[in-house]
C-alpha positions as CSV (number, residue, x, y, z in Angstrom):
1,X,171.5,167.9,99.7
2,X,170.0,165.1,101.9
3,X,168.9,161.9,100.7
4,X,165.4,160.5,100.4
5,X,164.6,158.2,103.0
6,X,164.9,154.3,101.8
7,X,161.5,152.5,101.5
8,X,160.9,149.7,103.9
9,X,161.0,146.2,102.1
10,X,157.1,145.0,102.0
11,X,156.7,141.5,103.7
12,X,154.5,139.2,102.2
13,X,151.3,138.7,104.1
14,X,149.3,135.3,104.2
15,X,145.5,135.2,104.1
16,X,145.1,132.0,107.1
17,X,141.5,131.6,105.4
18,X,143.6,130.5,101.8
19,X,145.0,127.1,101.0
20,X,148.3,126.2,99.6
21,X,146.4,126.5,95.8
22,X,145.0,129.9,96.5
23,X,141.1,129.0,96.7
24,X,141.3,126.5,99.6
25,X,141.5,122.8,99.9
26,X,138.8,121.2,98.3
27,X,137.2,118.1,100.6
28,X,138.5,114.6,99.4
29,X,135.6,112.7,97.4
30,X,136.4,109.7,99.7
31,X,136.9,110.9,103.3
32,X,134.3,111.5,105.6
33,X,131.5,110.4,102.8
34,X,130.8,107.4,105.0
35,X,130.4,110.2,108.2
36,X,128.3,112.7,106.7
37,X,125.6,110.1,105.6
38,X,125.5,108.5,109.2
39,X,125.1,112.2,110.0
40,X,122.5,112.4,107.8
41,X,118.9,112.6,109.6
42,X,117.5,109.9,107.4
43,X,120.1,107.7,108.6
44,X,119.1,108.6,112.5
45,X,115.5,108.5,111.9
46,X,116.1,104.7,110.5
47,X,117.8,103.8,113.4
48,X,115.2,105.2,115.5
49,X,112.6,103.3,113.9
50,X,114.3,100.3,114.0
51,X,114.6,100.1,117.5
52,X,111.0,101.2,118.3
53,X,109.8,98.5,115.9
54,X,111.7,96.1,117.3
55,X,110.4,97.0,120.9
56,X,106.8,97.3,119.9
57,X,106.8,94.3,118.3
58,X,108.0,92.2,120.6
59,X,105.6,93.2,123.3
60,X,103.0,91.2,121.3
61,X,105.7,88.1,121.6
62,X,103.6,84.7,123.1
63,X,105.7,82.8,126.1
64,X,108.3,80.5,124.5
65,X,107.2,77.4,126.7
66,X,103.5,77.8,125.2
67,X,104.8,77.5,121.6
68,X,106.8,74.7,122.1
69,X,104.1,72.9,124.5
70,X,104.4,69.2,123.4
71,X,101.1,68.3,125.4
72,X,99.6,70.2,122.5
73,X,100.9,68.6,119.8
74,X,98.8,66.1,117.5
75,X,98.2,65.1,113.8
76,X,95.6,66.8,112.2
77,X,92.8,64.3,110.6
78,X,92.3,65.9,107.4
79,X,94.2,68.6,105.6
80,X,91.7,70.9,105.9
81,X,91.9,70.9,109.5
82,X,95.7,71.5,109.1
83,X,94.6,74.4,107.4
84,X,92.8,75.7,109.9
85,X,95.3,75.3,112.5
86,X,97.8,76.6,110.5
87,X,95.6,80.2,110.1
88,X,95.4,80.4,113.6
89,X,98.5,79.4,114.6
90,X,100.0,81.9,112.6
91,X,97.5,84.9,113.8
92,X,98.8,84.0,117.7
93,X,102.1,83.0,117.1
94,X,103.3,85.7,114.6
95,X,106.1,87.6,116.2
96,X,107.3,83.9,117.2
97,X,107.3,82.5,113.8
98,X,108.9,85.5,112.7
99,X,111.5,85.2,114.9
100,X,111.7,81.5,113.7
101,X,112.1,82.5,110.4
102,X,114.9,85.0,111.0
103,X,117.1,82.5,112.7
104,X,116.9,79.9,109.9
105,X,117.6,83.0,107.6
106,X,120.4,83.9,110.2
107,X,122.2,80.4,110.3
108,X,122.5,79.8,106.1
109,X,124.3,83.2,106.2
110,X,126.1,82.3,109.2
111,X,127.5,79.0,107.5
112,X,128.7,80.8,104.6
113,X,130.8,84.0,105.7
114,X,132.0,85.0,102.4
115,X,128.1,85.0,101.2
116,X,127.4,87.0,104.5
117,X,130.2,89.4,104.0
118,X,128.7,90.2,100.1
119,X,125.5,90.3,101.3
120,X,126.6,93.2,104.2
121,X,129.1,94.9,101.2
122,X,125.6,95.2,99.1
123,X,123.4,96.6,101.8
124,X,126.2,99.1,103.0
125,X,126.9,100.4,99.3
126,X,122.9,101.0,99.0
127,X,122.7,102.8,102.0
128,X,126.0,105.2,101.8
129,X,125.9,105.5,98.3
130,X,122.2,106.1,97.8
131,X,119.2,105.5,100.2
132,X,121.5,107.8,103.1
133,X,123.5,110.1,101.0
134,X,123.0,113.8,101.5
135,X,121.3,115.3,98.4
136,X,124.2,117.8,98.1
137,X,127.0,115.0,98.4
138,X,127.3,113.6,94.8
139,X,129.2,110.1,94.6
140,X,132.5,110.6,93.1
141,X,134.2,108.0,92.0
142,X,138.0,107.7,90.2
143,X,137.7,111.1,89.4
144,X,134.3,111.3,87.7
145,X,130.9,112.7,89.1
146,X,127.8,109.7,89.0
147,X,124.5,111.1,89.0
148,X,121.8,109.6,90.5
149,X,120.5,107.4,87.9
150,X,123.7,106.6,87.0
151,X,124.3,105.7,90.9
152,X,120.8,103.9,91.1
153,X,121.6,101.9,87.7
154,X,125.1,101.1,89.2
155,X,124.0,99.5,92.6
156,X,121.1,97.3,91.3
157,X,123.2,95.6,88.3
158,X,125.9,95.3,90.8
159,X,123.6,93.7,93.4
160,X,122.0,91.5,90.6
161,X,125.4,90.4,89.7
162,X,126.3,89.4,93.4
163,X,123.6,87.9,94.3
164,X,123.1,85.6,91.0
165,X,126.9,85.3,90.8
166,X,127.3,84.3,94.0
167,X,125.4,81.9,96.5
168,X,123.7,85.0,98.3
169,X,120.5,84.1,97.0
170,X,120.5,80.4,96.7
171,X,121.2,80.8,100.7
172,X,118.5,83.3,101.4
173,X,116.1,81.6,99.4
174,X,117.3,78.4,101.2
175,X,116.8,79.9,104.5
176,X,113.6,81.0,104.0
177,X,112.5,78.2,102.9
178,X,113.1,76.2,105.9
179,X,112.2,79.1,108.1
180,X,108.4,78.6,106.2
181,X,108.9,74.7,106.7
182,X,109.4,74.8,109.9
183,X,106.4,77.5,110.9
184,X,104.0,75.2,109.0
185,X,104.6,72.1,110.1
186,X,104.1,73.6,114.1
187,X,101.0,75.4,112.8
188,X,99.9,72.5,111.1
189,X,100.7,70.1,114.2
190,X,99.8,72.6,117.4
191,X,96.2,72.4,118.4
192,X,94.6,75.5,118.7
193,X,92.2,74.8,120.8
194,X,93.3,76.2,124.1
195,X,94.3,79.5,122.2
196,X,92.0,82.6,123.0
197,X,92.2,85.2,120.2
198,X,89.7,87.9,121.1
199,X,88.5,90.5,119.1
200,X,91.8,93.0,120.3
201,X,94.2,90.3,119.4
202,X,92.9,89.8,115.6
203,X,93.0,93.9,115.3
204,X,96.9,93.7,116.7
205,X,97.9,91.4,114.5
206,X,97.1,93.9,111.5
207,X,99.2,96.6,113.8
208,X,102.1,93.9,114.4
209,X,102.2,93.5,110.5
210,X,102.6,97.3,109.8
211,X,105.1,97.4,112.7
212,X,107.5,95.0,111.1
213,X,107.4,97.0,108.2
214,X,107.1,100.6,109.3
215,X,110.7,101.2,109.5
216,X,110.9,101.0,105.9
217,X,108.7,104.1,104.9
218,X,110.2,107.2,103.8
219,X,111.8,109.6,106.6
220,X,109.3,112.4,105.0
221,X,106.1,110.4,104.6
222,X,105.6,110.5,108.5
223,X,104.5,106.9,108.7
């Protein structure tokens, strides 16, 4: 009587789609976080506002040479004349004494670089770790899951600690300070008189303001 045929041996077959663990790789809490919130379209729409600020306000910038015109410069009689250069000073030079002010700001963190290094570590953490982060990326840290609050709490006693710890805010405080000291004592000393601020100019100033600060509005408020 013949014999049955022998079975063929079965070869294992791999499913390419698995991982090494059976249910695929899970993504590393760590890498690529800082990609997918520059991906993020909050992120791009910041930096798109940014630059548009930046180029809008600057078109309302007054010639150098006219700010620093020494013909023009004389010492008010009375303080209530100062006063009133000052206020219009300020309305025809404002993108120039804002640009004053962030260069005094810019050299006290310059002078320091371990100040301006914390300083840029706080600002990155509250932008990767919270203002940019997508809402389905949770921040995962040594193993454990943060939520939001705890996320929010986290960053502002950490940037309290920094900035009272270190000299962050003595510097910034500093540098604004001697931004503001130098912006009035021109105000104070320029004489407004050959200044022309029409009716245009006064109503531009108002739109300047917003500008410098229209980058900060939420991505969804369609500011």
């Amino acid at each position: 009587m013949a014999s049955a045929p022998t079975p063929q041996p079965l070869l294992p077959v791999t499913n390419p789609s698995s991982g090494s663990g059976g249910g695929g790789s899970a993504p590393s809490s760590g890498s690529g976080f800082s990609d997918a919130a520059l991906a993020t379209p909050a992120f791009r729409l910041f930096l798109s506002r940014v630059s548009d600020t930046a180029r809008r306000s600057l078109e309302d910038r007054r010639p150098w040479a006219e700010l620093v015109d020494r013909s023009a410069i004389a010492r008010p009689d009375s303080l209530s004349e100062a006063t009133s250069r000052l206020r219009r000073n300020l309305g025809y030079f404002r993108v120039n004494y804002a640009a004053v002010v962030a260069v005094s700001l810019a050299a006290s963190l310059l002078a320091h670089p371990f100040s301006l290094l914390v300083l840029l570590a706080i600002l990155g953490a509250w932008c990767f770790l919270y203002v940019f982060r997508a809402p389905d990326q949770p921040v995962v840290l040594f193993g454990r899951t943060f939520t939001d609050r705890e996320t929010l709490l986290g960053l502002v006693v950490s940037s309290l600690l920094a900035f009272f710890l270190t000299s962050v805010a003595s510097l910034i405080i500093s540098g604004l300070l001697v931004g503001g000291a130098l912006v009035a004592v021109h105000g104070a000393f320029r004489m407004p008189e050959d200044l022309f601020l029409d009716d245009s100019s006064n109503v531009s100033g108002g739109n300047t303001t917003n500008r410098l600060l229209s980058f900060l509005a939420s991505p969804g408020s369609g500011v």
